[in-house]
C-alpha positions, 0 to 999 in steps of 0.5 A: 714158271712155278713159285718154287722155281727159283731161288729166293735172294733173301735166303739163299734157300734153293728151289723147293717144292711145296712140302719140303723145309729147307735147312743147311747144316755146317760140319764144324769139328771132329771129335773122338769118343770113347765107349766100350767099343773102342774110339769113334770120330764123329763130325760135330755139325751146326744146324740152320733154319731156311732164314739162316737162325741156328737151331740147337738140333736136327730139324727131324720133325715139324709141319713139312712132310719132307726136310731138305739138308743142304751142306754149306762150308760156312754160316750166312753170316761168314762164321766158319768153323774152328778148323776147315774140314775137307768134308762132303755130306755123302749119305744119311740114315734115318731111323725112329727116335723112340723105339716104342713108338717105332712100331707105329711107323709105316714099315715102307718110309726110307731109312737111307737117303744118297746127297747130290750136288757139288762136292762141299755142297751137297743136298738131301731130302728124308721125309718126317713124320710128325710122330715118330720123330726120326733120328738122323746119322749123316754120313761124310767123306773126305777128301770132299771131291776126287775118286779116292776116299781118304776116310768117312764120319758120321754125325752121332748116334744118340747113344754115343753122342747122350753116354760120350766123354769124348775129346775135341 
């Protein structure tokens, strides 16, 4: 067996390959926005490193060519959110942060990037790049399991989430 063959009983991580950094991300609250549009709901997520310490944002840059988002209901530690959210992470869509240094970009790096696993518990990998850093929108579903598809929220644009007044 290789070294990342197996899962590491201290951290909970799942199996890695070398190059991809894991992290978990918690959906933790709906909100709505309101902006010249109309209103968007948004899905309010908390970020973790592999040891399970919060990290105040999207972990979208760093040493690691890859980055591996696995969602998980609750913290390691048992904090859960305010209100339980029947949510599975569907899709994201990456893009550059800057858009003045979106040119530098290779132009064949994937924006959109499909989760696998079981529902409540799915996982992604999106690569970065040390520069551009890249801006991450994930996607949800809900119900999390089943065939039908009551609705979908999407972690925020930083547009919206930067110009917001929106409520909980």
């Amino acid at each position: 067996m290789t070294d990342f063959a197996t899962t590491d009983p201290a951290t909970d991580a799942m199996p890695l390959a070398p190059g991809v950094a894991q992290f978990y991300v918690v959906p933790w609250s709906l909100r709505t926005v309101r902006h010249d549009a109309g209103e968007t709901t948004l899905v309010e997520c908390r970020y973790f490193d592999e040891r399970w310490n919060r990290i105040d944002h999207q972990p979208m840059r760093g040493d690691d060519a890859f980055i591996q988002l696995t969602q998980r209901a609750t913290t390691k530690q048992g904090e859960k959110p305010p209100r339980e959210l029947d949510l599975t992470l569907m899709s994201a869509v990456a893009k550059p942060a800057d858009a003045a240094k979106a040119r530098h970009a290779p132009a064949d790096l994937n924006h959109s990037f499909i989760a696998s696993g079981n529902p409540g518990a799915t996982s992604l990998i999106v690569p970065v790049l040390a520069d551009p850093t890249r801006d991450v929108v994930l996607v949800f579903r809900s119900p999390a399991d089943g065939e039908k598809i009551d609705y979908l929220v999407a972690t925020s644009d930083p547009e919206i989430r930067n110009g917001s007044n929106g409520d909980d």
